[in-house]
C-alpha positions in Angstrom: 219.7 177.6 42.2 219.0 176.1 45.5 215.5 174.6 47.9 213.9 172.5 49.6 211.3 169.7 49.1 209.3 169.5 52.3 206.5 167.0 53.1 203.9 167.9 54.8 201.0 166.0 57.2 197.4 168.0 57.4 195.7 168.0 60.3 192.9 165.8 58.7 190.0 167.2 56.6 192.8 170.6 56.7 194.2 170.5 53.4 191.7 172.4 51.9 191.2 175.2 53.9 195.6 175.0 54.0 195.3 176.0 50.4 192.7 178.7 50.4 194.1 180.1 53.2 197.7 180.4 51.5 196.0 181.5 48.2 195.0 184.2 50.4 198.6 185.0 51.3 199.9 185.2 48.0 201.1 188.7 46.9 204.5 188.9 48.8 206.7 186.4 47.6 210.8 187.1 48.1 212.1 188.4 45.0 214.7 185.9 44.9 212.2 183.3 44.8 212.1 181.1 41.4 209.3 179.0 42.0 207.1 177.7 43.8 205.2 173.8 43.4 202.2 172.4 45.7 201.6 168.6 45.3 199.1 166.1 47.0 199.2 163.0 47.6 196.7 160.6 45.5 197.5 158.3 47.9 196.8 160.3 51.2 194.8 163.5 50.9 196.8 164.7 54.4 199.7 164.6 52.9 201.4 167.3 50.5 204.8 168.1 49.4 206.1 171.2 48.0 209.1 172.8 46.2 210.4 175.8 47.0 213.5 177.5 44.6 215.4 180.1 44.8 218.5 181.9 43.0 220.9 181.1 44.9 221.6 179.5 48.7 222.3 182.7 50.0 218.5 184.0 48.6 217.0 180.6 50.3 218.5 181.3 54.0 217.6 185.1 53.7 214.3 184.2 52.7 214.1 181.7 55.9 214.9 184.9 58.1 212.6 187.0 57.0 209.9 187.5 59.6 207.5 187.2 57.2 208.3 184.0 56.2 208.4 182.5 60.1 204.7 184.8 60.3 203.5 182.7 57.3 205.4 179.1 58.5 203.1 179.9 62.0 199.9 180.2 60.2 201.2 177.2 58.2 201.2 175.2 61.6 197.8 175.5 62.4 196.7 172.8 59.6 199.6 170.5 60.3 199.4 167.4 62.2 203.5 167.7 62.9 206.4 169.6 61.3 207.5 169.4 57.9 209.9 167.1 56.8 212.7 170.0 55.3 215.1 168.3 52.3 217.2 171.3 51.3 219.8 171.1 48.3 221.1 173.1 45.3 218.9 172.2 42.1 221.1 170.3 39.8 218.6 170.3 37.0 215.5 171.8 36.0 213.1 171.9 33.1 209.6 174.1 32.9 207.7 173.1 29.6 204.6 175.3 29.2 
């Protein structure tokens, strides 16, 4: 398996609206996509991380060149204060428990 972590920095008083507006995105995901993790910060309510996974490296570039994805990174933008921080990597260990 392989991802990225990616921190993010809201536009303040965005991170809200970020999440309904990408809860009303979902519905397409890639179907090499494994998962998918939203976190905030309790330190800093404009800041967020996420966790992306795929199967494989290959699945996580093709993913990154699908124009839907660039569409939805766009949209993403417009509640950002700056780009992303990107940390890609293969997963070397993993462990879902209910």
């Amino acid at each position: 398996m392989y991802g990225t972590v990616a921190k993010f920095t809201f536009k303040p008083g965005m991170q809200k609206p970020f999440m309904a507006a990408m809860d009303a995105e979902q519905g397409d995901p890639d179907p090499e996509s494994v998962a998918v993790f939203g976190f905030t910060s309790d330190e800093d309510p404009d800041i967020g991380y996420m966790v992306a996974v795929f199967k494989s490296k290959e699945a996580y570039r093709n993913n990154a060149d699908r124009p839907e994805t660039n569409a939805r990174f766009e949209r993403m933008m417009e509640f950002m204060a700056s780009e992303p921080e990107w940390h890609d990597g293969e997963v070397v260990y993993s462990e879902i428990n209910g």
